[in-house]
C-alpha positions in Angstrom: 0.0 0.0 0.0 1.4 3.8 -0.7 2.3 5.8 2.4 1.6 9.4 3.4 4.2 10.3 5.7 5.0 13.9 7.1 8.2 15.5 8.2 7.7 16.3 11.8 9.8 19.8 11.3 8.0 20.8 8.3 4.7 19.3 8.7 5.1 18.6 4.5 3.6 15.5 3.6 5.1 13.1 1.0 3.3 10.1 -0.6 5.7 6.9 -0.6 4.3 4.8 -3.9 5.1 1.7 -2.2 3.2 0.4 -5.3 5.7 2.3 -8.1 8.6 2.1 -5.9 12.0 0.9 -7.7 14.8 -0.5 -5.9 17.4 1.3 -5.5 20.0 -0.2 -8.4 17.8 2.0 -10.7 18.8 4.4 -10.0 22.1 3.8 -11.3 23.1 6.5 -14.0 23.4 4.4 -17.5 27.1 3.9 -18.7 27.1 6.2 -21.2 27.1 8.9 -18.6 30.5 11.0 -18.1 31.6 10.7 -14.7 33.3 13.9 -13.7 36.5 12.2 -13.4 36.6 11.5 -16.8 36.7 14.8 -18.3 39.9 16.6 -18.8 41.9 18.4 -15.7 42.1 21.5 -17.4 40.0 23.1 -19.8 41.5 26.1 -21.7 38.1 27.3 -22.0 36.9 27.5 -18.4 36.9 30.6 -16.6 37.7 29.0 -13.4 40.6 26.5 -14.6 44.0 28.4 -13.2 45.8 30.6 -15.8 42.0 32.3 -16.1 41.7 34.2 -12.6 39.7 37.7 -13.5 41.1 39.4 -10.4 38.9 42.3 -10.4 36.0 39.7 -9.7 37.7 38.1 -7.2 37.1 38.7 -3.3 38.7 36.0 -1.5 41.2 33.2 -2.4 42.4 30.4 0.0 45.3 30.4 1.0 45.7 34.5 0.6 48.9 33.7 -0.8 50.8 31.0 -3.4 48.9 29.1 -5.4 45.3 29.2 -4.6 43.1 26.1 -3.4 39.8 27.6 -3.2 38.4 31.4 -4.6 35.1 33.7 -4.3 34.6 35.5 -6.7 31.9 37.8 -7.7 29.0 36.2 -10.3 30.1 37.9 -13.8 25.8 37.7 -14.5 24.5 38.2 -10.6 20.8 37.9 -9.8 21.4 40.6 -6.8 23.5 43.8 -6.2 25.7 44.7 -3.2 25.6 48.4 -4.4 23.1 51.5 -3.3 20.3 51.8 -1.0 17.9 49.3 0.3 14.9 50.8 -1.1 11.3 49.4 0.0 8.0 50.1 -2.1 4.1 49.4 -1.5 1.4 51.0 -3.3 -1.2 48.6 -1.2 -1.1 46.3 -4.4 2.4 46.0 -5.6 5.6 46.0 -3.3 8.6 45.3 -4.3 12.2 45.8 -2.7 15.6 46.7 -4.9 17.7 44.1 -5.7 20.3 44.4 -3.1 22.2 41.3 -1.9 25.1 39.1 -2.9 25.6 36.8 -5.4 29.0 35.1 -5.6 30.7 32.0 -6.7 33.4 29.9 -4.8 35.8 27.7 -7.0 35.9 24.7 -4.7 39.6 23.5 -6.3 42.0 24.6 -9.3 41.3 20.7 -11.1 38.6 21.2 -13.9 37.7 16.6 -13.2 37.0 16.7 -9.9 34.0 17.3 -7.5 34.0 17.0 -3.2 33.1 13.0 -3.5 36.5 12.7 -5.4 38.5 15.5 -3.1 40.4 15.1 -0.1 38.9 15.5 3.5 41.6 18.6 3.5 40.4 20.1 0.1 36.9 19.7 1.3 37.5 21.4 4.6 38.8 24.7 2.9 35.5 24.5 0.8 33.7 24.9 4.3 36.2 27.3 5.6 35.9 29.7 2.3 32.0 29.4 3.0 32.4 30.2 6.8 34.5 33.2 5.9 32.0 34.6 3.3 29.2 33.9 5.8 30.5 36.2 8.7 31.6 39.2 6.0 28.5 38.7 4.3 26.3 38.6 7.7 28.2 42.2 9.2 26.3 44.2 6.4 23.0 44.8 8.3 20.9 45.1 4.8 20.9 41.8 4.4 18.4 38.9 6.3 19.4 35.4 4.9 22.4 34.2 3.4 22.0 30.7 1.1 25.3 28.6 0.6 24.1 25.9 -1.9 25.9 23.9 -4.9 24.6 22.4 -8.0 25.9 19.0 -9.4 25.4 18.5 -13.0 22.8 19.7 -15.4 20.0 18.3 -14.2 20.2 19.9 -10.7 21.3 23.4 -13.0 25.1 23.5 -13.0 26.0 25.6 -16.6 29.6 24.9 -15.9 31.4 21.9 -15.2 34.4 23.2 -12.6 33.8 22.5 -9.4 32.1 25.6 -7.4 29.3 26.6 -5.3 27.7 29.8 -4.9 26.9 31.9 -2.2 23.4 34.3 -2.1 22.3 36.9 0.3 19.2 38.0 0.5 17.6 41.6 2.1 14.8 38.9 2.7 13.9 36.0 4.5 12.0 33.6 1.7 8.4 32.2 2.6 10.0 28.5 2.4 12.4 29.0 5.7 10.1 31.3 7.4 7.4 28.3 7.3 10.4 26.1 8.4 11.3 28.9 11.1 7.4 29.1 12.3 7.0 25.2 12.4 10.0 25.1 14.5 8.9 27.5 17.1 5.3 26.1 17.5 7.6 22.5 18.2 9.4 24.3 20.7 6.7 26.8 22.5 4.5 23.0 22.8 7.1 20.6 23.7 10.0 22.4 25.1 12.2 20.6 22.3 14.1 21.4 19.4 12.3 19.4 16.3 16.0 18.7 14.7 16.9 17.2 17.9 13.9 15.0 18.1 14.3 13.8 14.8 18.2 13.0 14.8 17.8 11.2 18.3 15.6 9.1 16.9 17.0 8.6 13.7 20.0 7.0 15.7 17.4 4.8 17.9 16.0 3.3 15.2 19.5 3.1 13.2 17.5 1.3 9.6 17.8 5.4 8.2 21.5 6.2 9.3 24.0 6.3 6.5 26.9 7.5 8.2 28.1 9.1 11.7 30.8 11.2 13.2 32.1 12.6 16.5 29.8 15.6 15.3 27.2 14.8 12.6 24.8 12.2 11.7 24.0 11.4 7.7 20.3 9.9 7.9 17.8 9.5 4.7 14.9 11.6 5.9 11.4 9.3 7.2 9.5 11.8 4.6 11.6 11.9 2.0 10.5 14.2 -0.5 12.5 12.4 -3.2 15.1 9.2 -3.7 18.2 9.1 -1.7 17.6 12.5 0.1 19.9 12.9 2.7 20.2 15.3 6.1 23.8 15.5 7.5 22.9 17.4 11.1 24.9 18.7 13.9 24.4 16.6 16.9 25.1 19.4 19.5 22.1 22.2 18.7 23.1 24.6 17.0 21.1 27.1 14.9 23.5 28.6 12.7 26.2 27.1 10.1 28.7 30.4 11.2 28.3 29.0 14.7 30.2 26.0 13.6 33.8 25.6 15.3 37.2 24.6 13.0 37.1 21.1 14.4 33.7 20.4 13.3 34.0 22.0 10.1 36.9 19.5 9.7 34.1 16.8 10.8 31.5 17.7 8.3 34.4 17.5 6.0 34.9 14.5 6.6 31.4 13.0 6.6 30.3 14.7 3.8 32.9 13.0 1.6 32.3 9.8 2.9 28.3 10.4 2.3 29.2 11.9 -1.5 31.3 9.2 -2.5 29.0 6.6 -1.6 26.1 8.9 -4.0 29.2 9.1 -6.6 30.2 5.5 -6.3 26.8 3.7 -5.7 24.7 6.1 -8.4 27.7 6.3 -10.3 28.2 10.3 -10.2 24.6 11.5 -10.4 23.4 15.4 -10.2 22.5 17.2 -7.3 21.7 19.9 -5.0 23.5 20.3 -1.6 22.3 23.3 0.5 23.1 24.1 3.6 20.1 25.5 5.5 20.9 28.0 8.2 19.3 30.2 10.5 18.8 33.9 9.2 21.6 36.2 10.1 19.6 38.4 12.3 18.0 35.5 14.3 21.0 33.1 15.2 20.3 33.3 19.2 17.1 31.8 18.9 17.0 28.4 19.9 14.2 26.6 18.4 15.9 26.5 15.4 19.1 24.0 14.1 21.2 24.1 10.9 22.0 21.4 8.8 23.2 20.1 5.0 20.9 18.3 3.1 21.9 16.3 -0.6 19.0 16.0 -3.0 19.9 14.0 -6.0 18.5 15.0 -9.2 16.7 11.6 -10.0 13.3 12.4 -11.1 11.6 15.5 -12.3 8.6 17.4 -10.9 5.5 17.6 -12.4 2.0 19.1 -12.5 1.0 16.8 -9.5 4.1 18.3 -7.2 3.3 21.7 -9.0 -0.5 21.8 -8.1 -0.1 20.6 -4.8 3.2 21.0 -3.4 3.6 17.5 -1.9 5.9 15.1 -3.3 5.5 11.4 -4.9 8.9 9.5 -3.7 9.4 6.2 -5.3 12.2 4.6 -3.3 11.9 3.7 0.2 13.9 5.6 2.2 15.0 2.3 4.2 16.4 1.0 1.0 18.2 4.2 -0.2 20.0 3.9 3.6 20.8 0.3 3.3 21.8 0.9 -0.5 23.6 3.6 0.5 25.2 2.1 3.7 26.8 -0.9 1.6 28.7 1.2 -1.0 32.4 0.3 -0.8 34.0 3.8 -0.1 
């Protein structure tokens, strides 16, 4: 029989078609898919391959000096501008605000082939650290409410260039999606005294058939309401409410995790598109403490449709149980 099942932080509800489901080998991506590590280490074409560094874009570069290993730089066709005033209109029908805010990209490694399931725990770990950096420069400018770090894998989940990077946007807003995150969590909190995260993750660990990987500081899980196949939470286990909140050694944690959780995706799925965003508190409300950061993976294996579209709830078919175990089994 199909399931309904609902996350218990967001109070979505996803349908499980227990009937439709497939098991999880296919998911596989078909042979004649290019893994990333079989494109060349350096294309002459790329703007982010070394030899191609537009230094009036840049903002940041790891390490500051010698060759670099990771750099920010500013989005050459940005959705958002750092520059003027933040201006608010409302006419009682239209309002609109200008489009202040940040838009950059981070080059996560000089190698054109190579992605953070194929990097070192060390190369991974300066990704995190450029992302940290941004974070706390980006948060000091008071125009700005919510900053998203996020990365797209492949064309499928949007990625127009094949160099490893992520991107970082700030927004003079805090979108409807997190603030009906941010409200479920405080009506979690104000009735049980709990943070929902916490709940969650504890029992995620209990029950052990959805863990995919743990560390000294995070847990890897495939969420109970998975919205789609092999979607994956990597949370904090000490509360915490905000990403910049993080301390070195468990950024060098999550680096660490994170691989291991990638390669298993790259290995097992054999290199498939995705999404990885970590969601974070908004940067005027990191002391409140019903809320709790954490990185979630959505591999791009299905599409959305008018069903999704008209109702926004979600048809998974694979059992999140299976995507753990699948996942769980991968020789890393």
């Amino acid at each position: 029989m199909p399931e309904l099942r609902q996350n218990l932080a967001t109070r979505e509800w996803v349908i499980i078609a227990t009937e439709r489901a497939k098991r999880p080998h296919d998911y596989v991506q078909p042979r004649q898919h290019l893994l990333t590590e079989a494109q060349p280490p350096y294309d002459p074409t790329c703007p982010f391959c070394p030899g191609h560094e537009e230094l009036d874009l840049e903002i940041e570069r790891m390490p500051a000096n010698g060759p670099w290993q990771t750099r920010v730089v500013e989005n050459k066709f940005p959705a958002l501008s750092p520059k003027g005033e933040l201006v608010r209109t409302f006419d009682g029908v239209h309002r609109s605000i200008y489009g202040l805010g940040y838009h950059e990209i981070l080059v996560e490694h000089p190698s054109h082939n190579t992605t953070l399931a194929l990097m070192s725990t060390a190369d991974i770990d300066f990704v995190l650290q450029t992302f940290y950096s941004r974070g706390w420069d980006i948060t000091r400018d008071a125009r700005i409410e919510q900053i998203i770090f996020f990365k797209n894998h492949g064309i499928q989940a949007g990625a127009t260039l094949k160099h490893p990077h992520s991107q970082i946007v700030a927004l003079p807003v805090v979108p409807n999606n997190i603030r009906y995150r941010i409200e479920e969590a405080r009506r979690y909190f104000d009735d049980n005294g709990h943070c929902v995260y916490c709940v969650m993750m504890q029992d995620e660990l209990e029950k052990g058939i959805r863990v995919i990987d743990t560390s000294q500081h995070f847990v890897a899980f495939a969420l109970y309401a998975s919205p789609s196949p092999f979607h994956v939470w990597i949370m904090p286990r000490q509360h915490s409410v905000s990403f910049l909140f993080a301390r070195k050694e468990e950024l060098a944690d999550l680096a660490q995790i994170l691989r291991r959780v990638l390669r298993r995706l790259y290995l097992g799925l054999r290199d498939p598109a995705y999404n990885l965003v970590i969601r974070t508190a908004p940067a005027k409300e990191i002391g409140e403490d019903y809320l709790h950061w954490y990185v979630t993976i959505i591999p791009r294996l299905n599409s959305t449709a008018g069903f999704e579209l008209g109702s926004g709830m979600f048809i998974n078919t694979a059992l999140p149980e299976e995507s753990a175990i699948f996942l769980r089994e991968v020789e890393i």
